[in-house]
N, CA, C and O of each residue as an XYZ file, in Angstrom:
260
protein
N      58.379    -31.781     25.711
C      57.060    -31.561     25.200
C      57.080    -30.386     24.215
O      56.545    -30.543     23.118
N      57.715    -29.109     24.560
C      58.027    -28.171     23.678
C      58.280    -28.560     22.568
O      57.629    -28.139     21.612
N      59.469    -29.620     22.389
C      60.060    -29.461     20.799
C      58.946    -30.383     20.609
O      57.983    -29.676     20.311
N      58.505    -31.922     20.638
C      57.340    -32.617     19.818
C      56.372    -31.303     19.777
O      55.969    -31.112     18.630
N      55.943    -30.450     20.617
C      55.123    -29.522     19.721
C      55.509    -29.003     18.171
O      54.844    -29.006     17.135
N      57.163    -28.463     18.532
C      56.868    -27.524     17.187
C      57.152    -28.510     16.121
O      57.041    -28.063     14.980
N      57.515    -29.835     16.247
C      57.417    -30.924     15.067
C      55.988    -31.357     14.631
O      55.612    -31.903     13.594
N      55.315    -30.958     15.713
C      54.091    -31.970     15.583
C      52.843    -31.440     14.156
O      52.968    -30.492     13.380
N      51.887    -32.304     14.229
C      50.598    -31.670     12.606
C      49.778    -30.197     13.467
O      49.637    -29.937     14.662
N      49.443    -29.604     12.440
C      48.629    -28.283     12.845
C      46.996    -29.176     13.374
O      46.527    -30.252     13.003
N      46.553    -28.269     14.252
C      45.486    -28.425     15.040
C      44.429    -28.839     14.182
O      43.638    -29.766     14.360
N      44.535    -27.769     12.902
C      43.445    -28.058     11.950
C      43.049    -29.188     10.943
O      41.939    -29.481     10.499
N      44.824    -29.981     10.609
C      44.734    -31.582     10.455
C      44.160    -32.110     10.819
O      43.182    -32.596     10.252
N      44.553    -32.304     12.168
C      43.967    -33.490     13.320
C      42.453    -33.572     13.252
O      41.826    -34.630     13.321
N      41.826    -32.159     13.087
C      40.546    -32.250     13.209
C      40.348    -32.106     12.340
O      39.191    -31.766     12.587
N      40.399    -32.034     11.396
C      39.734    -32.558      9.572
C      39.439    -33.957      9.568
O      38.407    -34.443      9.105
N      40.370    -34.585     10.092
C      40.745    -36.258     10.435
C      39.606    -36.280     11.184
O      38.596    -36.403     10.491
N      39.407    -36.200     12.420
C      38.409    -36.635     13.490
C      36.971    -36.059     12.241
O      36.304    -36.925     11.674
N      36.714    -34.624     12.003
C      35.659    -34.804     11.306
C      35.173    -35.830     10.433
O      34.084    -36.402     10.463
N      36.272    -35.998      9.541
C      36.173    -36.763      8.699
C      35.587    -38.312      9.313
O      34.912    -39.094      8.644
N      35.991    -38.513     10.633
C      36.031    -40.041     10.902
C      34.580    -39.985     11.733
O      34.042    -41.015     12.138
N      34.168    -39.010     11.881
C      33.022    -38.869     13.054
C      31.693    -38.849     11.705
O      30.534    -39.203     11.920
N      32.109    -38.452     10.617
C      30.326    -37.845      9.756
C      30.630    -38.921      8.678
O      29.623    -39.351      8.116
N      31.831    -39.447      8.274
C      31.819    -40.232      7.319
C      30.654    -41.739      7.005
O      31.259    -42.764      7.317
N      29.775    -41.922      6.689
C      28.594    -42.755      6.400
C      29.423    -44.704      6.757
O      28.874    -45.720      7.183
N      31.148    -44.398      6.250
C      31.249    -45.967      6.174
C      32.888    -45.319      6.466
O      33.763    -45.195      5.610
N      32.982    -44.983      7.849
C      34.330    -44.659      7.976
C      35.446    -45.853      8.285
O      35.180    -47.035      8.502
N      36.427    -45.397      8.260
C      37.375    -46.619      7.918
C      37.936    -47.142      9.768
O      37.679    -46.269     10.598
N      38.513    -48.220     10.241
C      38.719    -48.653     11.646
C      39.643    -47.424     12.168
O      39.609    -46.645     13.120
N      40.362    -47.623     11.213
C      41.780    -46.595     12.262
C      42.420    -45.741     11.186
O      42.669    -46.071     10.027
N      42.608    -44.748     11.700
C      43.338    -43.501     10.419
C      44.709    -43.229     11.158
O      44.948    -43.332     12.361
N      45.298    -42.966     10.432
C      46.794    -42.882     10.433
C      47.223    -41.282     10.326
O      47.550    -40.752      9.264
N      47.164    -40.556     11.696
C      47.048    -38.932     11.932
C      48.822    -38.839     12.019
O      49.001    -38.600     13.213
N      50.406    -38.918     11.258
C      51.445    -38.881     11.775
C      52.139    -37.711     10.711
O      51.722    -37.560      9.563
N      52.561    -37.414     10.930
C      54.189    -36.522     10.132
C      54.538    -36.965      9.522
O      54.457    -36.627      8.341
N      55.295    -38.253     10.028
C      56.393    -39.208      8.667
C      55.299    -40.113      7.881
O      54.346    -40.828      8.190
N      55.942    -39.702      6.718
C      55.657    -40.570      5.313
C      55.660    -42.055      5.673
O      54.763    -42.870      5.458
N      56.909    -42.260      6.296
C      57.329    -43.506      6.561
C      56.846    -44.559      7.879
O      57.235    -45.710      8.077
N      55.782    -43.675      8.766
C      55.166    -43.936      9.632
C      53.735    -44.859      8.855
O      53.301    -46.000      9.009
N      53.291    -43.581      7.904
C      51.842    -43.728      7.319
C      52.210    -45.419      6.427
O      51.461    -46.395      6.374
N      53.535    -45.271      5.851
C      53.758    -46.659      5.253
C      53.774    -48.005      6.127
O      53.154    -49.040      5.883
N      54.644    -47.737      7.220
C      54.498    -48.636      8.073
C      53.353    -49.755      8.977
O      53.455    -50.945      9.275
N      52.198    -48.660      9.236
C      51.584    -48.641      9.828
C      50.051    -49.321      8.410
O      48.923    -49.775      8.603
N      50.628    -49.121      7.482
C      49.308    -49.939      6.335
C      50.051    -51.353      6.037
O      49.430    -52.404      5.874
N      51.052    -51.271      6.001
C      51.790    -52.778      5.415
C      51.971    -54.219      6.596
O      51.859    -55.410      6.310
N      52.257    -53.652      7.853
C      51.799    -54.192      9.142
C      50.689    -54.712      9.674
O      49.720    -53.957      9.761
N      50.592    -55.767     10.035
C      49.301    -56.120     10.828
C      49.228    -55.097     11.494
O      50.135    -54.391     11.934
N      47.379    -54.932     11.636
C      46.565    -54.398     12.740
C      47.263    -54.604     13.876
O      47.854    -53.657     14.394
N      47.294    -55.650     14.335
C      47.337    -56.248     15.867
C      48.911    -56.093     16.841
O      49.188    -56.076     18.040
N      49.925    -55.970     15.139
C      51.146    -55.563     15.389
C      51.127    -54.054     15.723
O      51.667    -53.524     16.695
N      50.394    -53.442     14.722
C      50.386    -51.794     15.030
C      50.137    -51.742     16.481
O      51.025    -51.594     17.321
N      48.631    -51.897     16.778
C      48.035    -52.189     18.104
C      49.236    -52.556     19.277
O      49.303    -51.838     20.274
N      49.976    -53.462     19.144
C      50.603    -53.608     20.252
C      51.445    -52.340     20.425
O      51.443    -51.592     21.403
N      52.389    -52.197     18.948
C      53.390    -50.784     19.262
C      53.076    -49.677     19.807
O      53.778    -49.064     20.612
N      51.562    -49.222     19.235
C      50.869    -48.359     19.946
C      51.095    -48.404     21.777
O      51.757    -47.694     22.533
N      50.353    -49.388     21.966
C      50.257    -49.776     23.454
C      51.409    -49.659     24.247
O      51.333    -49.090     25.336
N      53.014    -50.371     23.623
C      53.683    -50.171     24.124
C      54.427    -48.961     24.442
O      55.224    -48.912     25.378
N      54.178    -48.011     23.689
C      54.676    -46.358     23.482
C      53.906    -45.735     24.461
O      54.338    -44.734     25.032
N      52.686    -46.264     24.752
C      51.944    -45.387     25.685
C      52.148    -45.717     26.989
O      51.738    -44.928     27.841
N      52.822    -46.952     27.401
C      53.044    -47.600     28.242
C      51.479    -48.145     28.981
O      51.044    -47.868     30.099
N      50.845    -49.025     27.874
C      49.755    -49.606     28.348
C      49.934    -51.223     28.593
O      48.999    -51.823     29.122
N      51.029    -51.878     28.245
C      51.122    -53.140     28.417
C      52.643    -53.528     29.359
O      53.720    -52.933     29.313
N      52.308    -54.561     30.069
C      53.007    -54.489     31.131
C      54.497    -54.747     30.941
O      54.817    -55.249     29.863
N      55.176    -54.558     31.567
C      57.287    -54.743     30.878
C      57.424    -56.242     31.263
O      56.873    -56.983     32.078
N      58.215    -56.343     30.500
C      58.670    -57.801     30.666
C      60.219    -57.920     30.899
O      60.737    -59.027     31.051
C-alpha cells in the first residue's frame, strides 16, 4: 500500500475530477482519474462494458472461474 501511495495522483487531482463531475451542468458517464497515459488511452478506445468488467475484476467483484 505504501509504494501505490507514493506512485499514486495528488489528492488535489482526484478532487478537481470529482468537482468537476459533481457541478458540471452535462457531465460526462465515467472519467478516467489514472497516472498512465496509456491507461487513459486504453480505457477510451475499449468498450464501456469491457472497461466495466476489468474494473470489476481488479476489485474482485465478479466471481472466479
Amino acid at each position: 500500500m505504501l509504494q501505490l501511495g507514493s506512485i499514486g495522483l495528488p489528492a488535489e487531482k482526484i478532487a478537481a475530477k470529482i468537482f468537476d463531475a459533481l457541478t458540471l451542468p452535462n457531465p460526462k458517464v465515467r472519467y478516467s482519474i489514472v497516472p498512465d497515459p496509456l491507461q487513459v488511452l486504453a480505457a477510451a478506445l475499449l468498450p464501456k462494458r469491457t472497461v466495466d468488467r476489468i474494473i470489476a475484476r481488479r476489485l474482485g467483484l465478479t466471481p472466479q472461474a
